[in-house]
Structure formats: structure tokens, C-alpha cells
C-alpha positions as CSV (number, residue, x, y, z in Angstrom):
1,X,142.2,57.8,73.2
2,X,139.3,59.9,71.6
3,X,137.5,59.2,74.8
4,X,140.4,60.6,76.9
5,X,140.8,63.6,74.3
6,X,136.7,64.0,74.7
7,X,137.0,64.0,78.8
8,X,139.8,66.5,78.8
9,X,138.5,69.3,76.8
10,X,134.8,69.1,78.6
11,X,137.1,69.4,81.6
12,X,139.0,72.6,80.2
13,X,136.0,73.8,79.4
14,X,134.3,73.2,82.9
15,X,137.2,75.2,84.2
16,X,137.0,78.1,82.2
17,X,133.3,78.3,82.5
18,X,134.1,78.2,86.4
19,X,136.9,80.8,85.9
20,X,134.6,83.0,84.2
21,X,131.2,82.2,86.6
22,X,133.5,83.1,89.6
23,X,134.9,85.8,88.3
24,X,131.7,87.6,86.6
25,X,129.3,90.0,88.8
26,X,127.0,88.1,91.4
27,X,123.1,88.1,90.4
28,X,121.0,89.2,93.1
29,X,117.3,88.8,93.4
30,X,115.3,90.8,96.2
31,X,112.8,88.5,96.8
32,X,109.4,90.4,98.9
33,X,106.2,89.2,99.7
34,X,103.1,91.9,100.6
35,X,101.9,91.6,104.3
36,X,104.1,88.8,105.6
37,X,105.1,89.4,108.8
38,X,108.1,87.8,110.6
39,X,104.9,84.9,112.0
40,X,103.3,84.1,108.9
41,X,105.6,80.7,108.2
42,X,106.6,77.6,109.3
43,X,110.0,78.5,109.7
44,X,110.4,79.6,113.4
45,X,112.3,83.3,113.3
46,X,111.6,84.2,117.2
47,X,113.9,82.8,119.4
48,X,113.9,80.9,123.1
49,X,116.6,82.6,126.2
50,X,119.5,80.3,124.5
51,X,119.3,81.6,120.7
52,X,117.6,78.5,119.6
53,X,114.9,78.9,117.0
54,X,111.4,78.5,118.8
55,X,108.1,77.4,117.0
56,X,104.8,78.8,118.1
57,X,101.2,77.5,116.8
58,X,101.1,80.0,113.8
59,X,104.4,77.9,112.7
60,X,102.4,74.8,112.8
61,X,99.8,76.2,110.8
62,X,101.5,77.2,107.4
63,X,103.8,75.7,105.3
64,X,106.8,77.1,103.3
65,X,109.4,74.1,102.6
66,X,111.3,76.3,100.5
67,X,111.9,79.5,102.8
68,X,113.3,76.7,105.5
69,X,115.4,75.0,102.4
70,X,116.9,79.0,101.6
71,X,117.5,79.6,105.4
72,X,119.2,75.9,105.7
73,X,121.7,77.7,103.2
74,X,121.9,81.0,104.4
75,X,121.1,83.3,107.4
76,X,117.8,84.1,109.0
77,X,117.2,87.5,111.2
78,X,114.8,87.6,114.2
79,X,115.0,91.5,114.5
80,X,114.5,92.2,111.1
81,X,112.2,95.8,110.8
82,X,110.2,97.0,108.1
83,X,108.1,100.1,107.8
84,X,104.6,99.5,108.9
85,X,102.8,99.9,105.8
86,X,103.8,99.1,101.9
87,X,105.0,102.1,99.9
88,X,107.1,103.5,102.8
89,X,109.4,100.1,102.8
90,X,109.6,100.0,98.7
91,X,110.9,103.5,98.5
92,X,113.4,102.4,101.4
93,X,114.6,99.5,99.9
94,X,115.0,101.8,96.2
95,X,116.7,104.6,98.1
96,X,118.4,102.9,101.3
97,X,116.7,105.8,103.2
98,X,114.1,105.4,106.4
99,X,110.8,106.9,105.0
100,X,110.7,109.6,107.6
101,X,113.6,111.0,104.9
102,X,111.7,110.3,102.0
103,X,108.7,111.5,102.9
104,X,106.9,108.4,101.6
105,X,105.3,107.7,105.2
106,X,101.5,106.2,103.7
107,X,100.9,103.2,101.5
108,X,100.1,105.5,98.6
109,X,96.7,105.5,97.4
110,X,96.6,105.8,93.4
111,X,94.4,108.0,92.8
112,X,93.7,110.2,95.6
113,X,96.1,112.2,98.1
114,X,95.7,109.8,101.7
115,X,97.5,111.9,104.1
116,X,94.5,112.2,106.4
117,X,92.4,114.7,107.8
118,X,96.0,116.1,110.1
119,X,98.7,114.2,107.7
120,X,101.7,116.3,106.8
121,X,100.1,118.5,103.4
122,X,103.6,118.0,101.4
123,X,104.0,114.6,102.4
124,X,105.7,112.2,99.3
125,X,102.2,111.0,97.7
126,X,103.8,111.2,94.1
127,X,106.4,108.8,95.1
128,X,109.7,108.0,93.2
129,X,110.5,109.7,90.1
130,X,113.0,109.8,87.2
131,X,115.2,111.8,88.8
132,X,115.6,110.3,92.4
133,X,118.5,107.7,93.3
134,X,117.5,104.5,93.5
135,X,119.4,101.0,93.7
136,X,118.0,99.8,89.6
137,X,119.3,102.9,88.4
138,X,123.1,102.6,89.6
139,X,122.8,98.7,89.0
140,X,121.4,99.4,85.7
141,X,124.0,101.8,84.5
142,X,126.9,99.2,86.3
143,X,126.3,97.0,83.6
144,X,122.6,94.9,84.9
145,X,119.9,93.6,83.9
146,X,117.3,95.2,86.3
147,X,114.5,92.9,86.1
148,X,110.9,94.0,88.0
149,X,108.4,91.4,88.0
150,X,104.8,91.7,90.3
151,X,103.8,95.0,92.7
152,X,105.2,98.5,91.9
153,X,103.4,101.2,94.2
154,X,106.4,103.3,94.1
155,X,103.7,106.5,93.0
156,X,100.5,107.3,92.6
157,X,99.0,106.9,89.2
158,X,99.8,109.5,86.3
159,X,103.4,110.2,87.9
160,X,106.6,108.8,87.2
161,X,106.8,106.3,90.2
162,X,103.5,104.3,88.8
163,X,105.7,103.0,86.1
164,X,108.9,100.7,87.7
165,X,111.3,101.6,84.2
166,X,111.2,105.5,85.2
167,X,112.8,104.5,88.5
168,X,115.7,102.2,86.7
169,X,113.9,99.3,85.8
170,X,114.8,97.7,82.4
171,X,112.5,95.3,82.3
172,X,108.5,96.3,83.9
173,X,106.4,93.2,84.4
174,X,103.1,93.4,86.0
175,X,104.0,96.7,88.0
176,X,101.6,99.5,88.4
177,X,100.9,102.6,90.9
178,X,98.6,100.3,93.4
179,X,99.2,97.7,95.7
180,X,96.4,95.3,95.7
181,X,95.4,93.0,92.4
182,X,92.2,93.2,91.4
183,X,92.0,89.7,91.7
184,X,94.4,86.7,91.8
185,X,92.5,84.6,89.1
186,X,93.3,84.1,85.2
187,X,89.6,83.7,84.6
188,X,88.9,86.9,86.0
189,X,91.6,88.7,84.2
190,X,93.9,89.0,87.1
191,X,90.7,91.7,87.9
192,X,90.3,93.4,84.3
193,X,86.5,91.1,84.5
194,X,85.7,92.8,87.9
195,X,84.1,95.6,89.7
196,X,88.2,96.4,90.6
197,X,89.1,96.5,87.0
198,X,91.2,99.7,87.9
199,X,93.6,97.0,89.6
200,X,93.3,94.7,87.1
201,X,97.6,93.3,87.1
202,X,98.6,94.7,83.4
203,X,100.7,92.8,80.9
204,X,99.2,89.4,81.6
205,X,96.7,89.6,79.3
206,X,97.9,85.9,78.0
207,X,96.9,84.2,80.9
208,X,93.6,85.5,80.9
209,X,91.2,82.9,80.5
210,X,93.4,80.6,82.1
211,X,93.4,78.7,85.6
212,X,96.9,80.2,86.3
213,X,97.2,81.8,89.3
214,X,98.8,85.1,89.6
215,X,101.5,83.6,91.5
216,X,102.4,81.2,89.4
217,X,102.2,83.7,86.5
218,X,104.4,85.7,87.9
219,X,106.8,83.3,88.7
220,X,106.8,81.7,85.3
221,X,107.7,85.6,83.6
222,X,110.3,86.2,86.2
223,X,111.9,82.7,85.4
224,X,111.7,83.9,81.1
225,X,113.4,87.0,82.0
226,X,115.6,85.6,84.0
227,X,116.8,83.3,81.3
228,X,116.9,86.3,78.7
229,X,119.6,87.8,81.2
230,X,121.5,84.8,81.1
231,X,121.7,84.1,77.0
232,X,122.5,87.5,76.8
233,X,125.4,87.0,79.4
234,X,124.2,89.6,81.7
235,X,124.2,90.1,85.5
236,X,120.8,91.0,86.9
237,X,118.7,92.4,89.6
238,X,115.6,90.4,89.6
239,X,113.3,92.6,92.2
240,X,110.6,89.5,92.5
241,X,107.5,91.6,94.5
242,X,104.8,89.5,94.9
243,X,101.2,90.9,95.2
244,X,100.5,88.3,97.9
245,X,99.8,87.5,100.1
246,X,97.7,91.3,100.3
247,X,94.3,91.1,100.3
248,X,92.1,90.2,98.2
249,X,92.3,87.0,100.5
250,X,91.6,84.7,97.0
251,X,92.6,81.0,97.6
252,X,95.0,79.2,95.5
253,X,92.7,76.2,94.7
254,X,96.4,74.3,94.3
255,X,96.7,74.5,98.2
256,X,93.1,74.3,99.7
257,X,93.3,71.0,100.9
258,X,96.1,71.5,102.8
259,X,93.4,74.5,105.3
260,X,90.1,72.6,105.0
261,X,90.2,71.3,108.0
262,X,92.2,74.1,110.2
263,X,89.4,75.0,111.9
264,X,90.6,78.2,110.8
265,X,88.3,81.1,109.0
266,X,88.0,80.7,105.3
267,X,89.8,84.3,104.7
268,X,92.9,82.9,107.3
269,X,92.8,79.8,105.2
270,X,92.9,81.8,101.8
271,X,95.8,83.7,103.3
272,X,97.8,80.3,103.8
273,X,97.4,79.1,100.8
274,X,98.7,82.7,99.6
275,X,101.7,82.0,101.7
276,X,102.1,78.8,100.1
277,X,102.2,79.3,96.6
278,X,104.6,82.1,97.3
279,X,106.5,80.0,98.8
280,X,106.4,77.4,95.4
281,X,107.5,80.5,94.1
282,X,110.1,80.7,96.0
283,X,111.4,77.4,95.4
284,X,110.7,77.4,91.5
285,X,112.9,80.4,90.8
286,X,115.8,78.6,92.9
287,X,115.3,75.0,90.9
288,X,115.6,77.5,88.1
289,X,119.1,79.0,88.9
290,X,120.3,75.9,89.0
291,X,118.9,74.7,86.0
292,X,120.5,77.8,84.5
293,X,124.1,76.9,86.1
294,X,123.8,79.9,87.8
295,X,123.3,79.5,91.7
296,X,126.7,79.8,93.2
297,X,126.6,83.3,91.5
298,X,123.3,84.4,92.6
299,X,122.5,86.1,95.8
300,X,118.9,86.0,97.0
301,X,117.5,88.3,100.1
302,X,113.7,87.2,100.5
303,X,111.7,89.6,103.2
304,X,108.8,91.2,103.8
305,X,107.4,94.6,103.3
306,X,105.4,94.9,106.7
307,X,103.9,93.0,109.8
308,X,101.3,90.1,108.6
309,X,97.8,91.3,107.4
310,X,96.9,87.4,108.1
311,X,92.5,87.8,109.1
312,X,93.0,86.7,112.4
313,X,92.2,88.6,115.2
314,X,91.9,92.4,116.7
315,X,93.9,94.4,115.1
316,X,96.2,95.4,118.4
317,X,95.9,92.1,120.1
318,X,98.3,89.1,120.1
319,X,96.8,87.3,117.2
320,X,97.8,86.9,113.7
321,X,101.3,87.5,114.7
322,X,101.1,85.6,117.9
323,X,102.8,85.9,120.4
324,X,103.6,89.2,119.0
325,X,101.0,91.7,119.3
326,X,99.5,93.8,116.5
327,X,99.3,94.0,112.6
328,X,100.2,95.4,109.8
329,X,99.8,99.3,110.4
330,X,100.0,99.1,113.7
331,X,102.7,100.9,116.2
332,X,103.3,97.3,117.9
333,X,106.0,94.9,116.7
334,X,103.6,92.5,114.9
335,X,103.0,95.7,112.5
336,X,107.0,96.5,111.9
337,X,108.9,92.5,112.3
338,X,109.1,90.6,109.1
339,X,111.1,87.9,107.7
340,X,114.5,87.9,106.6
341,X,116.7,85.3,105.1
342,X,119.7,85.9,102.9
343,X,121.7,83.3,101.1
344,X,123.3,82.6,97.8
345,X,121.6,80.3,96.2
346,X,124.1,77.6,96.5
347,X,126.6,78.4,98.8
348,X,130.1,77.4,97.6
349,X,133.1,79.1,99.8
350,X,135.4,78.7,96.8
351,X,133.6,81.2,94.6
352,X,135.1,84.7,93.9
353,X,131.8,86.3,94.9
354,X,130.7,83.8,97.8
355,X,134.3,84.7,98.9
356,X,133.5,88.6,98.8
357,X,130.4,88.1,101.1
358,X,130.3,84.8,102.8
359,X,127.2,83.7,104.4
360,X,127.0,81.7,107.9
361,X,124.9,78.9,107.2
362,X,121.8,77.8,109.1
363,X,122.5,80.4,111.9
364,X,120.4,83.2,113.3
365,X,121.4,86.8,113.3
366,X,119.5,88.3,116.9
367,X,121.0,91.7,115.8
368,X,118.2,94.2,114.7
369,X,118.5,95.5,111.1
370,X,115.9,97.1,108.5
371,X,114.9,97.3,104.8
372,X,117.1,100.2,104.0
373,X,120.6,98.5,104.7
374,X,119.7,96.6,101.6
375,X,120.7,99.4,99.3
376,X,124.4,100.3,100.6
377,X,124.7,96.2,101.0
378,X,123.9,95.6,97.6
379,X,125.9,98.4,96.5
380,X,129.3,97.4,98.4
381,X,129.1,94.0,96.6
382,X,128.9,94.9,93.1
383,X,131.5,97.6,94.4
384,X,129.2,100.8,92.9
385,X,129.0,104.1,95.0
386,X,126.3,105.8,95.9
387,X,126.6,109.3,94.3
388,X,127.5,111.8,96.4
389,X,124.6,114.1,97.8
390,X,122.3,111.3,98.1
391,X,122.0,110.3,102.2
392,X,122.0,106.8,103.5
393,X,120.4,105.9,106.1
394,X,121.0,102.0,106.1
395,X,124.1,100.1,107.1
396,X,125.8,97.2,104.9
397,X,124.7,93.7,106.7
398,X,128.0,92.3,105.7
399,X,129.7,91.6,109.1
400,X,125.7,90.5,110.0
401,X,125.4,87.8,107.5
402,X,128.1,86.6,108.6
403,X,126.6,85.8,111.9
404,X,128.8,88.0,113.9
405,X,127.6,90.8,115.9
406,X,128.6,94.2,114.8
407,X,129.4,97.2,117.6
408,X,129.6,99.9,114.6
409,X,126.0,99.7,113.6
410,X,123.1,102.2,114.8
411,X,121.0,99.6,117.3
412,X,117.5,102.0,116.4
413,X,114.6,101.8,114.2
414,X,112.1,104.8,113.6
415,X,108.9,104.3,112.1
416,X,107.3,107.2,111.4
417,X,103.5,107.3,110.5
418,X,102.2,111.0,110.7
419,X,98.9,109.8,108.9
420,X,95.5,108.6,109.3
421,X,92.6,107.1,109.1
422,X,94.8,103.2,109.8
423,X,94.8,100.8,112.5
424,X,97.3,103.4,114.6
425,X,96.6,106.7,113.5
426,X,99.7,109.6,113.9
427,X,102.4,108.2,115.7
428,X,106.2,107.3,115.9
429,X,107.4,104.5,116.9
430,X,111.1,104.1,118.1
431,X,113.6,101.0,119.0
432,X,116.7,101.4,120.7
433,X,118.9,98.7,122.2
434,X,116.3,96.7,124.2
435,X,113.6,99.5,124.9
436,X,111.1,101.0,122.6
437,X,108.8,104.0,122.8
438,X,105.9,104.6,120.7
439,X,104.5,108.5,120.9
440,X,100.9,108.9,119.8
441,X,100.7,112.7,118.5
442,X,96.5,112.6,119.0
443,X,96.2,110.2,121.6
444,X,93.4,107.1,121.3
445,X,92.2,104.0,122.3
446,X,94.7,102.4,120.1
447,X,97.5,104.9,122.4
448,X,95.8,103.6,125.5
449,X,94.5,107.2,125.8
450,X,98.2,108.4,126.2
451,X,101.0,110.5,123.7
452,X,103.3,107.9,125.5
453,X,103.9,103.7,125.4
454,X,107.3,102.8,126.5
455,X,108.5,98.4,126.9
456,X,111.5,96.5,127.5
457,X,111.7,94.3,124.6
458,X,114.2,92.2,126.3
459,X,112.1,91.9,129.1
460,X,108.9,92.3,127.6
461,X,109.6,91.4,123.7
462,X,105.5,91.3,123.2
463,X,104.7,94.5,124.7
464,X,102.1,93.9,127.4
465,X,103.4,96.2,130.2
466,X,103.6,99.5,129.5
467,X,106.3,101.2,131.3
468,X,105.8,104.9,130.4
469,X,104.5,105.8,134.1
470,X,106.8,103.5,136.2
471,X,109.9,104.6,134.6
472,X,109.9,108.0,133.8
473,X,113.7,108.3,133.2
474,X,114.1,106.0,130.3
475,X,111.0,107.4,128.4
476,X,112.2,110.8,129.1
477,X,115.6,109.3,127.5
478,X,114.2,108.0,124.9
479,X,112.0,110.4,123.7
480,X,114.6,112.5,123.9
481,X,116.7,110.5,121.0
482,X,113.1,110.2,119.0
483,X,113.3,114.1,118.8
484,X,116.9,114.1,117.7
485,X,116.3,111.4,115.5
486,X,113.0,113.1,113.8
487,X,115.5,116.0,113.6
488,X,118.2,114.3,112.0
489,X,115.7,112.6,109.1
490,X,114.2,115.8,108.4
491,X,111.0,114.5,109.1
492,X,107.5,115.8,108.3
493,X,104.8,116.0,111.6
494,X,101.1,115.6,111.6
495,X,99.3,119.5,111.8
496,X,97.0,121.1,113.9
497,X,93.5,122.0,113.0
498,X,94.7,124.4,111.1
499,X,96.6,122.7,108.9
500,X,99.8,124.2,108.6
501,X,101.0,124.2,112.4
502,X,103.2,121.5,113.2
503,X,102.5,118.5,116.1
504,X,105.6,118.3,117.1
505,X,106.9,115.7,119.8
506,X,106.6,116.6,123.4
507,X,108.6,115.6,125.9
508,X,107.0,114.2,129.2
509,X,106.7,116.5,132.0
């Protein structure tokens, strides 16, 4: 009888911690990796003519277990765009707005203005600030715990963006104005014991001295904070940004072995093992939900914030994104395509939230999207508004993740790059449907001497026909919608020589 009596009220009390699990707000954690492009996995994103998920060599090369175990549970996207370079994409994801709106079009250097010789002279170089509306403010003030652990870059240093808790934040671990550590190793002092001491990762001090990789010691400080949340029985927003795999190409001595004998370039086998101890990462903060009894509730987007960086290759050629052409910073797709996977942590149709926002499992969404329909699809789940005044420029994915198409969404992309010196100096690129133009406003080598490159993804989805000459109507067409488009975002041009005129767009003659 006391074992009956025992049985049922650990039973009444299972229910009403389910009633109150399923009921509470979802966690969500924003999971982004630096310079991981849509190749740089062994989970196959690009697709064959039927939908089916295709592997190409680079799949065979790394290894990431626990990005194919979160896209078993959840969705994967194949058209997934981010801006080019780093700090344009952050401030997207913070303000759900492209970065031609923001202003934020360079990865911003801390110290010193990087617009380039002919970059806009007022372009967003400070970055975020106290005042601007971004997605851990509204969360924070809706009740969260807004958790930031790993790479800030949201401003340059001695403004308000170099500091993650003036743009929301609660909780600032390991965040600063740059993008790049000084150096992945404890025994270096994450950099502090380097020439690149001003990128030495703050408040890790108590690794120092260690052999814990930064990595791991950011994934063991996002896990504590994690757990804080929970004991103190509060949602959060766990914004996990890892500073790899970004150069420095350090390797993770845990991995090595696994690259030795790639035949592969040291630097490209340091960048693997990057990928792979982000990707224990990965898997170590969803053992950890579960450990915590809280992965039904917890939502998880993992992306990256540009196309791969991975040292393989010329910098416009099909290479380290192969078979897509380009890199990071680059006007091709290789330099804009990264990886997208959303899933709750352990999908269960049955709970309140799951219910709110169900997730097709194992399936790939072909529909393009971009960084900044995070913010209004965060924002519709926890059911907070985005004030009024503040534009939007991304879309909620909700009808997406569900892998349905959706007719009401915007089929474009804009990337807008008015900068130099990079690997594609002063251009726009622009997606629409199945074609994309690119206009170069000081033409190059990298422009194939031309203001003009125009492809038929569908056709041609790794650029290597350029279409601008042989079909005039459609780049006519589509530069036409760049214009409006430029227009529409209020966006800032390159200048002429004597820096205040505008390059504007021209239209083909």
C-alpha cells in the first residue's frame, strides 16, 4: 500500500510538472558558428533534381554527428542566406533588419573606421547601441533570461555595441567589440599571452593556464548559466556565438587525429577540427537540456553568420565551398549560403509550445529565407510585438518549418557591401526567384571587368555562366528591382573620388 501511495503521488507530481513545462514560455537558444558556410559539414544541405539531400567530397571530409542528430529532429534549409561578412548578419539577427537598413554593411573593425577608401562616410561603424531595438531587449523585458556567451562584434570598441548587456543582454560572457580571439588556447590566455593580446576573449581568466580549449570553455559557461536560468525558473534566450571556427586556424588537439592524414593543408585541417569541437558543442548543450528536463521546451535554431572562410582555395573559385563558388566576402553564393537547422530539442507534438510551432522532422525546406526572419519568428512565439516605429525586414519561418512552401513570403535577398579593401570590393548582390544579379559599382577582376554578373540559379545554381550579355531583358529586370529594393532599405552607396557624391546603380544601356 505505501508503495502504491509512493507511485501515485510521483505520478501527480510528474503531471503537474508536465502541466506546468507545457504551459511555461519555450527556451530558445540561437545557436551561430563564425565562417561556416552551408559546405563546411558532413550533413549534406544542397540538394540532387528530386529534393533528396546530396553529399559532395567536402561532406566526406568533416564530421559533425550532432548537427545531423539536431536535423534528424527538426528541419534543415538549403537556401538559407546570410550577409557576407560578420557584423552585418549579428546586427540582423538583433534587429530582424537586412543590413543595407542598418547601415552595418562591414565586419566592424574595433578600433579603426573600415569603410574603405570609397565606403559610404556615415556608414554604421559604431554598431548597436542602448537605444536601438533589438530581439534581447524585448525578450528581456517579456520576462527572459537573455543569456550571451562567445563573439559580440555588435560595435566598435569604446561604444555601446562592444558590450552585449547595453544591447539587452543580462548575462555577457566572453563578448567584446572584435570578431577574432586572440587565440583559442588556455595556456595562451585565450590571447592575453600574445602579440594579439588586444583580442585576448575577457572573463575567462580561470581557464588560463589550462588545456581547455576555448570551445569547450565556452560551452561549459553557457551550460552554468543555463542551469542558473533554470533554478531560478526562468525562460531564456541563450545566444550561443562561437568564435570558431574564424581564424586564427588553431587546432583543437582533441580532434587532430581525425585530419592527419587528409592529405589536406594543415590550416584546412585546423579548420576541421574547429568544426568539430563546435560541433561537441553542439551536442553537449543538448545532452544538457535533457539532463535539465528541459528539451521539449527548448527551441534551438543553429546557423551560420557567413559563407565558409575554410583555407582552401582561390577566393572566387569553386573550392572551400565546393561545388559552390566563392567565400566568405565574396559576391558568389559560397560567400552568402550557410547552414540552417531548427528544431526543438526534443520534439514532442503534445506540448503546448511544440503545438504553437510544430517542426517537420527530418525534411528539407528548398524555400530561400535569411538571418533576419529570426527576429519577427522568435517574437511571434513568445507572442511579444515589435514596437511600433521599428521596420522589419524579415518574415516569420513558421509556415517554413513546417516544411510547407509559403506563397506570401518576399522570394529576394540583397546583400549589400558598399566597402572595401575585401575579397569583392563595392557591390550588391541580389536573388530573386531563380535568377541573381550581382552589380559591381567599380568594376574588377573579381567583377569580371564588368558593373554587371547575372545567373540562373536554377539552371546554373554554381554560377559559372554569366548571363548579363546574352540576356539583356532579365538583367535589365532585375536591376531594375535592385534599384527599387536599395530604395526601399534606405540604403547607403559607395562615393566618388570626391567623397561625398553618390555611386549610385546604373541601369544597363
Amino acid at each position: 500500500m505505501k508503495n502504491v501511495l509512493l507511485i501515485l503521488i510521483a505520478s501527480l507530481i510528474g503531471i503537474v510538472f508536465e502541466q506546468t513545462t507545457s504551459a511555461s514560455q519555450p527556451n530558445i537558444m540561437v545557436f551561430l558558428v563564425d565562417d561556416m558556410g552551408v559546405m563546411d559539414t558532413s550533413v549534406p544541405f544542397l540538394t540532387d533534381e528530386s529534393g533528396h539531400p546530396k553529399k559532395y567530397p567536402l561532406n566526406e571530409y568533416y564530421r559533425t554527428p550532432n548537427m545531423q542528430r539536431l536535423a534528424d529532429q527538426g528541419i534543415r534549409f538549403n537556401n538559407f542566406c546570410a550577409m557576407s561578412v560578420c557584423s552585418p548578419t549579428r546586427n540582423s539577427i538583433m534587429t530582424g533588419q537586412n543590413a543595407a537598413r542598418h547601415h552595418t554593411t562591414n565586419w566592424i573593425n574595433p578600433t579603426n573606421n573600415n569603410r574603405g577608401p570609397f565606403g559610404p562616410p556615415d556608414w554604421n561603424w559604431e554598431g548597436l547601441n542602448k537605444e536601438d531595438v533589438t530581439l534581447p531587449r524585448l525578450l528581456s523585458k517579456a520576462g527572459y533570461r537573455t543569456i550571451h556567451v562567445g563573439k559580440g562584434h555588435f560595435g566598435a570598441e569604446d561604444y555601446e555595441g562592444a558590450d552585449p548587456l547595453n544591447i539587452g543582454f543580462d548575462v555577457n560572457v566572453a563578448g567584446a567589440s572584435f570578431g577574432a580571439p586572440g587565440s583559442y588556447y588556455a595556456e595562451k590566455g585565450y590571447g592575453a599571452d600574445t602579440k594579439r593580446a588586444h583580442h585576448a576573449v575577457p572573463h575567462l581568466e580561470k581557464y588560463h593556464g589550462s588545456e581547455t580549449f576555448l570551445t569547450e570553455a565556452l560551452s561549459i559557461e553557457a551550460k552554468a548559466r543555463v542551469t542558473e536560468a533554470v533554478k531560478d525558473d526562468k525562460p531564456f534566450f541563450l545566444y550561443m556565438a562561437h568564435y570558431a571556427v574564424h581564424a586564427p586556424f588553431d587546432s583543437d588537439p582533441r580532434f587532430a587525429d581525425h585530419y592527419k592524414d587528409s592529405g589536406k593543408p594543415a590550416n584546412a585541417q585546423a579548420f576541421a577540427t574547429l568544426i568539430e569541437g563546435m560541433d561537441k558543442s553542439l551536442g553537449d548543450l543538448l545532452d544538457h537540456f535533457d539532463e535539465l528536463g528541459i528539451s521539449e521546451n527548448t527551441l534551438v535554431f543553429f546557423l551560420g553568420d557567413n559563407g565558409s572562410d575554410a583555407p582552401l582555395g582561390h577566393q572566387h573559385a569553386v573550392a572551400c565551398a565546393a561545388p559552390l563558388r566563392g567565400k566568405k566576402g565574396s559576391h558568389y553564393e559560397g560567400g552568402m549560403r550557410v547552414p540552417f537547422i531548427a528544431a526543438w530539442a526534443k520534439p514532442n507534438a503534445s506540448n503546448a509550445n511544440q503545438k504553437e510551432l510544430p517542426i517537420e522532422i527530418g525534411a528539407i525546406q528548398s524555400q530561400q529565407a535569411a538571418v533576419y526572419d529570426l527576429y519577427p519568428t522568435i517574437l511571434n512565439l513568445v507572442d511579444v510585438k515589435s514596437p511600433e516605429g521599428h521596420t522589419v525586414d524579415g518574415s516569420k519561418l513558421n509556415k517554413l518549418l513546417t516544411g510547407k512552401s509559403d506563397a506570401s513570403r518576399n522570394e529576394t535577398f540583397l546583400m549589400h557591401y558598399p566597402h572595401s579593401p575585401h575579397r569583392s570590393d563595392y557591390f550588391t548582390s541580389y536573388r530573386k526567384g531563380d535568377w541573381k544579379v550581382v552589380y559591381h559599382y567599380i568594376p574588377s577582376e573579381a567583377s569580371e571587368g564588368s558593373h554587371y554578373q547575372l545567373y540562373n540559379l536554377k539552371a546554373d545554381p554554381f554560377e559559372s555562366s554569366n548571363l548579363a550579355k546574352s540576356n539583356p531583358e532579365q538583367l535589365q529586370k532585375l536591376m531594375k528591382d535592385l534599384i527599387a529594393d536599395m530604395q526601399h532599405y534606405e540604403a547607403q552607396y559607395p562615393v566618388e573620388k570626391d567623397g561625398k557624391t553618390p555611386r549610385k546603380p546604373i541601369l544597363p544601356e
